[in-house]
C-alpha positions as CSV (number, residue, x, y, z in Angstrom):
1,X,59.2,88.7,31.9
2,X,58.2,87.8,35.7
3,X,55.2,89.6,37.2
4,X,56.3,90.1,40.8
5,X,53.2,91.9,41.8
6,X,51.9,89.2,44.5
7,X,55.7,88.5,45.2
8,X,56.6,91.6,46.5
9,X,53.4,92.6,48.1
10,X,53.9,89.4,50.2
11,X,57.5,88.8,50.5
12,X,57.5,92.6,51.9
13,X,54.5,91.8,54.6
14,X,56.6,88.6,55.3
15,X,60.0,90.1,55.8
16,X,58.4,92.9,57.9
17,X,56.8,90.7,59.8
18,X,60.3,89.1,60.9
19,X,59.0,86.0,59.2
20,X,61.7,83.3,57.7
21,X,60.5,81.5,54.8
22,X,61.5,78.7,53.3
23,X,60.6,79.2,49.5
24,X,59.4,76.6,47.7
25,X,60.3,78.0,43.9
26,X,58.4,74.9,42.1
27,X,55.8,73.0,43.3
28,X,54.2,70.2,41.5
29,X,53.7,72.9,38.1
30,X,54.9,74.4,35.3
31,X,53.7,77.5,33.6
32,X,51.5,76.8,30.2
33,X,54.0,77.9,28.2
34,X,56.5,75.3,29.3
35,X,54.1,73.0,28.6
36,X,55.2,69.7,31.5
37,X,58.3,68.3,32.9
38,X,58.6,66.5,29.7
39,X,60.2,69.7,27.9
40,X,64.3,69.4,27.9
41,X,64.5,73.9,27.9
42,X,62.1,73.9,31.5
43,X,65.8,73.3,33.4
44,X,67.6,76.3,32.2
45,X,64.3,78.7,31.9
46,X,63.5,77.8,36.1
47,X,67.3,77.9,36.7
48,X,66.8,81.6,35.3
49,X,63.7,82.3,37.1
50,X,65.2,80.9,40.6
51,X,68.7,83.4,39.8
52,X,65.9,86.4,39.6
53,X,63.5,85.3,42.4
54,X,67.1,84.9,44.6
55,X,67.8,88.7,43.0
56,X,65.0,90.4,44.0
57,X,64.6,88.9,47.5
58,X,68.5,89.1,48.9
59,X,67.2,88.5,52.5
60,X,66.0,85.8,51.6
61,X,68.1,82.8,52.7
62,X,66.1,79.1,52.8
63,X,65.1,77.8,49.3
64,X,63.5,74.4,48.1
65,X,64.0,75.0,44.7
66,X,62.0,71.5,43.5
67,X,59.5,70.8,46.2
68,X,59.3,67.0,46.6
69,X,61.0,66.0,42.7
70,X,59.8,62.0,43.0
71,X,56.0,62.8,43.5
72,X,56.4,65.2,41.1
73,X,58.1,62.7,38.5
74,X,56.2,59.9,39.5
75,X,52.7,61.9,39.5
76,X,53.1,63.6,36.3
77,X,54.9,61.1,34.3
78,X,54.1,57.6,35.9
79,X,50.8,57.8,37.4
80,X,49.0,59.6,35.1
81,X,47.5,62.0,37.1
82,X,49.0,65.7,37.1
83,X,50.7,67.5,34.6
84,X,51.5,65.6,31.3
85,X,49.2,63.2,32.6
86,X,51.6,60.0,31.8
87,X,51.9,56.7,32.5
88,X,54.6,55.0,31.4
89,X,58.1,54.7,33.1
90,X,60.0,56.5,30.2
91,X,57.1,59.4,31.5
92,X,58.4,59.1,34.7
93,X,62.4,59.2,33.7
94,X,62.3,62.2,31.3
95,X,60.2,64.1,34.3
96,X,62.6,63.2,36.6
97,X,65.5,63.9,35.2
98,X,64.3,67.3,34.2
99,X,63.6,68.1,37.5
100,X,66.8,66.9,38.7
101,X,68.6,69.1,36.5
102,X,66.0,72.2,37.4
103,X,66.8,71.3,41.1
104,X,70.5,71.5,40.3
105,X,70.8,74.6,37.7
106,X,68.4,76.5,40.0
107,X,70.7,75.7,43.0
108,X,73.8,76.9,41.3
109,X,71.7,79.9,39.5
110,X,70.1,80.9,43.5
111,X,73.9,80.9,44.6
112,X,75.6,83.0,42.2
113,X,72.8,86.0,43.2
114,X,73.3,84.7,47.2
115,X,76.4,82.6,48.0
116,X,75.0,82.0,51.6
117,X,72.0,80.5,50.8
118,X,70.5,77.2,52.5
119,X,68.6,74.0,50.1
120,X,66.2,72.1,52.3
121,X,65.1,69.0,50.1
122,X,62.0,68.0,50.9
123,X,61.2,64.6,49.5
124,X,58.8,62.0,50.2
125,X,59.2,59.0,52.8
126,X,58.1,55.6,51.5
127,X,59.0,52.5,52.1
128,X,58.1,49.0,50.4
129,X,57.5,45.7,51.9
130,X,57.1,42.9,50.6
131,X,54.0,40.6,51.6
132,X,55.6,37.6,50.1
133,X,58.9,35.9,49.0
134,X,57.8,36.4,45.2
135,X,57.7,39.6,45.8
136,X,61.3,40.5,46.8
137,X,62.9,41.5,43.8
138,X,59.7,44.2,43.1
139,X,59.9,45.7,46.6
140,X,63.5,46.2,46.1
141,X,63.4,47.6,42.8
142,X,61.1,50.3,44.3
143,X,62.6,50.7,47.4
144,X,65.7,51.7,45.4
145,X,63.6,53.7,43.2
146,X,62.0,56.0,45.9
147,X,65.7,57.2,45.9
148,X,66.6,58.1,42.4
149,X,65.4,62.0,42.8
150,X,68.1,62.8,46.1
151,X,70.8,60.1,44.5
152,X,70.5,62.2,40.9
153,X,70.5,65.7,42.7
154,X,73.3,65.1,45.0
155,X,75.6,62.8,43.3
156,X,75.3,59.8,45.1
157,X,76.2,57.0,43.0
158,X,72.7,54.4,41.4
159,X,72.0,50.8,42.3
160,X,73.0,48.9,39.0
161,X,69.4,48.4,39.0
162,X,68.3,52.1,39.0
163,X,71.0,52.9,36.3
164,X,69.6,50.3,33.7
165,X,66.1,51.2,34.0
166,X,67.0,54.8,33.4
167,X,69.1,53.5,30.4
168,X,66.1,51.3,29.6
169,X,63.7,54.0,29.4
170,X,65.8,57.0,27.7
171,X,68.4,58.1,29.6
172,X,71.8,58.5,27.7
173,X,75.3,58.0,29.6
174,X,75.8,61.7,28.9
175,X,72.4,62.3,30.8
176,X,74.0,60.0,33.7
177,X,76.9,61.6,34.1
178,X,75.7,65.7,33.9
């Protein structure tokens, strides 16, 4: 059951102020009853909420469904500092790839309700350099990395790098290839 109380009373001053948002459906959270990224049913259960947000506001057009899905995998499941609060890079690749496959279900779920709408990614803009030659190999390994959340969401094919350390740190070939 969505409570659209603060949705509507806001979406309705928005729209009626000729104002064109961009709307950011997930950002950095979860609701307590999902409990983190961590939990394999949070895909299909925002792809549902995204599909009813995208129903109730038709003139709505622009959607980010999974603001900035890096930070957020890295942040909550690497770092150690929101959300699940892990640290550990099998932390980091189960939160990433459910967001991935949020950002993706949500995307398809938002156009079935509005066949015209319009994804902005947003994403964030690193870049690694290396300070000396021993360092190569690590700066390239995250360089490639920084990528992972666009490549996943949008199809575009891993480093054989990136592919092992997701296999290395639970990712199936079946979780690969959805």
């Amino acid at each position: 059951k969505y409570d659209w109380s603060f949705a509507d009373e806001t979406f309705t001053a928005l729209h009626a102020a000729g104002i064109t948002p961009i709307c950011d459906l997930c950002h950095f959270g979860v609701p307590d009853w999902i409990g983190s990224f961590q939990n394999p049913d949070w895909p299909a259960h925002f792809a549902e909420y995204a599909g009813a947000f995208a129903q109730r506001f038709p003139w709505v057009k622009l959607f980010t469904p999974v603001n900035e899905i890096f930070v957020a995998a890295s942040f909550s499941g690497q770092y150690g500092w929101w959300n699940e609060r892990l640290a550990s890079d099998a932390g980091f690749c189960a939160a990433l790839k459910n967001l991935c496959r949020a950002n993706v279900l949500a995307m398809h779920a938002i156009l079935k309700k509005q066949p015209d709408a319009v994804f902005i990614q947003s994403e964030s803009s690193e870049f690694f350099h290396r300070m000396e030659p021993a360092c190569k190999k690590h700066a390239h390994f995250l360089n490639e990395k920084r990528f992972l959340a666009l490549d996943l969401t949008y199809g575009h094919p891993l480093d054989v790098t990136m592919y092992e350390y997701l296999r290395d740190h639970g990712w199936s070939r079946a979780d690969y290839h959805w």
